[in-house]
N, C-alpha and C positions, 0 to 999 in steps of 0.2 A: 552811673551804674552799668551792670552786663550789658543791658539793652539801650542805653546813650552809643550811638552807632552814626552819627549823623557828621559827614553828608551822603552819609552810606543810607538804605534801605534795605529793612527787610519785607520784602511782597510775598503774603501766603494767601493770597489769591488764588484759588485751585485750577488753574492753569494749566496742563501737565503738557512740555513740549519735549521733544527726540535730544538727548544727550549731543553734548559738541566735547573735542576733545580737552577743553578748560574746564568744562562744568565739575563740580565737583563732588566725592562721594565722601560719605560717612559709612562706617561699617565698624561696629560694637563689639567684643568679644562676648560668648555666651557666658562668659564666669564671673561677671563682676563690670565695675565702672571702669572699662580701657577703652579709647579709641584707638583705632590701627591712625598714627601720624610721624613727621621727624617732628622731634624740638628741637629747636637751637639755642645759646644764650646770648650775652649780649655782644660777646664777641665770634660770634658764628659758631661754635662748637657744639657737639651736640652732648647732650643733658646726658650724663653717663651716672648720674645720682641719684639716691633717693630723693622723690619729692616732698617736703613738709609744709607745712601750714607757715614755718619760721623761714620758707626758703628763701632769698629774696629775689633771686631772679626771675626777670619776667620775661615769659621765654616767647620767642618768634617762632609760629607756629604752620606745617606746613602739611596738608592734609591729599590723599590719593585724588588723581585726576581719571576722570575720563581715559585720558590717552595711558593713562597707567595701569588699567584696564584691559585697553585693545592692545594692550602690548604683553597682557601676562597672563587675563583668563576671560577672554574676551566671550566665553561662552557664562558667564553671568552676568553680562550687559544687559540681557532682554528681562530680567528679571528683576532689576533695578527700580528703584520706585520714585518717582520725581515728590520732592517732599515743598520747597516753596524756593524763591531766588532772592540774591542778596545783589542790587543793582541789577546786570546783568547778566551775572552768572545765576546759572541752574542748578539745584543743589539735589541731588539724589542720596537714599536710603541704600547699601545693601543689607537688606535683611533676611539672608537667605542663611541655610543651615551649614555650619563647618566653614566659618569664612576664613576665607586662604589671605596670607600675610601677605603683600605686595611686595616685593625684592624691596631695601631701602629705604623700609619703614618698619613701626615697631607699634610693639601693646604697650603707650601709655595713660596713665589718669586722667580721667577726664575732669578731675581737680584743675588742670592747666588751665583748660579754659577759664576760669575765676580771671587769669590776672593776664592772659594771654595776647599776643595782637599778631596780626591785625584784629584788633577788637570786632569789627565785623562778624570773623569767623569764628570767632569765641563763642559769639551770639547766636552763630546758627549751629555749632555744635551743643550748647545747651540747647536750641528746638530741636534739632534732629533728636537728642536724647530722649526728649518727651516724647517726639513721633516714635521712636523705637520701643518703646515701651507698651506704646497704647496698641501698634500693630504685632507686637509679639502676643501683647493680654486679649485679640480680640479675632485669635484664627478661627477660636468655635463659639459659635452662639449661644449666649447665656437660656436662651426661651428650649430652643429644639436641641440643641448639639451636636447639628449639624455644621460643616465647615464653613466661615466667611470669605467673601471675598471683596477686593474691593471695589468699591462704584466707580462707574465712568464720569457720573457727573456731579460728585461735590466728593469732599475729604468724610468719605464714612467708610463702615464694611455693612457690607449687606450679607444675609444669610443665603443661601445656596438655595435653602428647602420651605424656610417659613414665611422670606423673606424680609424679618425684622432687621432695623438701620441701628447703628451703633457710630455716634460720633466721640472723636477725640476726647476723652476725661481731662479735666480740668477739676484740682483740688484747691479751693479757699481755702488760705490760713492768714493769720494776721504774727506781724510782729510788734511788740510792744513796748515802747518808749512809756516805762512807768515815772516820775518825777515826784520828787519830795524838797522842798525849798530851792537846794542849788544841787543837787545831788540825782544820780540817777540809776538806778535797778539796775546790774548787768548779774549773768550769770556764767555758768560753766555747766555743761552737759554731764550726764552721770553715766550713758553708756552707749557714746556715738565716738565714731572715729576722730572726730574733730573737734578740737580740747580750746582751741581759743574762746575770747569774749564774746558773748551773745547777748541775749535778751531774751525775757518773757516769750514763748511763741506756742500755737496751736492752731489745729483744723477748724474750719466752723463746722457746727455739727445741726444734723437735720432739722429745721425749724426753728434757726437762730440766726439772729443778724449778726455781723460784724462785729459791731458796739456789743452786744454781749456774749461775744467770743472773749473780748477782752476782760470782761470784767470777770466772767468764771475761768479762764484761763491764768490773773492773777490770783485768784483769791485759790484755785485748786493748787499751782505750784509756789506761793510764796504766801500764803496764808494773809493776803493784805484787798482790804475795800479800796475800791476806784471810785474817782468822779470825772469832772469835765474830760470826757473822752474825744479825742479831736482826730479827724483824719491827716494824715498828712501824705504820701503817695502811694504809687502800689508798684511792683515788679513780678515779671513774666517771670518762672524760675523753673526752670524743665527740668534740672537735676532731680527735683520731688516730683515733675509735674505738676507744678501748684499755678498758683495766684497770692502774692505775698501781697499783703494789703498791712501797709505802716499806719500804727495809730500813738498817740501821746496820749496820757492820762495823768491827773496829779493821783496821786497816796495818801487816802483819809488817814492811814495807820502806818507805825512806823516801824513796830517790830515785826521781823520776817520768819516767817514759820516753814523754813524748804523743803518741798516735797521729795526726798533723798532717791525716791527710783525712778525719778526727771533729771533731778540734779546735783551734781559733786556741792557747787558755792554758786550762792545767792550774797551781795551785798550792796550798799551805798556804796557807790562811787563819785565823788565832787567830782566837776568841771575841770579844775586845775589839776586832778591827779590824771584825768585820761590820756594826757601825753597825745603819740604818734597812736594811728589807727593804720593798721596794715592794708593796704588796699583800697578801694572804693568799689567794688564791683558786686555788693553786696547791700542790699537795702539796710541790713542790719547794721553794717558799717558807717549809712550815709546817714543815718537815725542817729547813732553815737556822736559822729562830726558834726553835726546839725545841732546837735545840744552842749556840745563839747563849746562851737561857738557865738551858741546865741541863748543859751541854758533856758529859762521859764519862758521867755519870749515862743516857745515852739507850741506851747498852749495857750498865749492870752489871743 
């Protein structure tokens, strides 16, 4: 999955050490999911096309340095924010206001990252994503509303005036491996960008566990009772800023009742029809493959 990185590391260890000219930075557009980076395909060219969900290339991906920086606006260096490192290298934020395009780089999707390599950096472009978020949502203090800033010694913002601490958000949701004999729940979304196969999915909500995220989460969008709910792993997912936490469940019931302003199609899908699954970089992906080849075995 995204974060299978190994024998790479990611250390977010709150460390913050002085920019080298490898370190690398991330820097967001204000209007939507772009990172400023090149792509390339597989034969070194660069991605001059729309990217879809059906694309198959998986593109080699090449993100602003440091020294690409002290060579074009070297006057937002000191504003830079060290975010965590990936082995050796140091990975910095800009998050600053009206970010300037680097010569010889461009605003694409940060869709790339899903299927992108070095996988590594895929990896820490999904975290930086989640860091950008929670330091953009976290300049004024919810208590006073007064402006934050950030601490010197751990990854929070402190408040200016009240001094209240505001760490990292972090959202639970689970995804949902629902199972009926040899057959297993997928859906399609009813009003998100992204139209491939899914699954059952939702937030936990305050003063619920997991296990019964799952079970109201089936029974709200496909009108179906769960039982032996079983865990099976979780993934880091910064594009939501979540915590995806994969569960299996069998299907007391077998008619599906779909909740239409969740989702386009709810249905059974047997084992032997799931075919080829686009990717692995997607817990939902690896939940499907998982049952695609070892079907009821992923709950006894």
């Amino acid at each position: 999955m995204l974060q299978d990185i190994l024998p790479h590391r990611l250390n977010n260890e709150y460390r913050p050490v002085p920019p080298s000219d490898d370190d690398l930075v991330f820097v967001f557009s204000e209007k939507g999911t772009n990172a400023m980076l090149r792509a390339f395909d597989d034969n070194g060219h660069l991605l001059d096309r729309p990217v879809t969900d059906e694309y198959p290339v998986i593109p080699r991906l090449l993100f602003p340095r440091i020294l690409d920086y002290r060579q074009n606006v070297p006057e937002r260096i000191s504003s830079l924010i060290w975010l965590f490192s990936i082995d050796d290298c140091q990975v910095f934020l800009d998050a600053g206001p009206d970010p300037v395009l680097i010569p010889g780089y461009a605003w694409l999707p940060t869709k790339l990252f899903r299927r992108g390599i070095p996988a590594e950096f895929s990896y820490a472009g999904a975290t930086a994503w989640h860091l950008k978020e929670w330091y953009i949502s976290s300049r004024f203090c919810g208590r006073c509303g007064a402006p934050m800033r950030p601490d010197r010694k751990e990854r929070a913002m402190r408040c200016t005036s009240c001094g209240s601490i505001v760490y990292p958000r972090i959202n639970p949701a689970v995804i949902i491996g629902v199972i009926k004999y040899d057959s297993i729940l997928l859906t399609r979304y009813a009003n998100r960008p992204y139209k491939g196969r899914a699954m059952i999915a939702g937030y936990c909500e305050i003063g619920e566990t997991p296990e019964q995220t799952v079970a109201r989460e089936v029974m709200e969008e496909a009108g179906l009772r769960v039982c032996d709910i079983k865990y099976y792993k979780s993934q880091p997912w910064g594009f939501d800023c979540g915590l995806l936490l994969g569960y299996y469940c069998r299907a007391v019931d077998s008619d599906i009742r779909m909740e239409t302003d969740e989702l386009s199609e709810a249905y059974w899908c047997r084992r032997s029809d799931i075919g080829n699954v686009p990717g692995t970089s997607s817990l939902t992906n690896d939940m499907i493959i998982n049952f695609r080849d070892n079907g009821a075995d992923c709950i006894s």
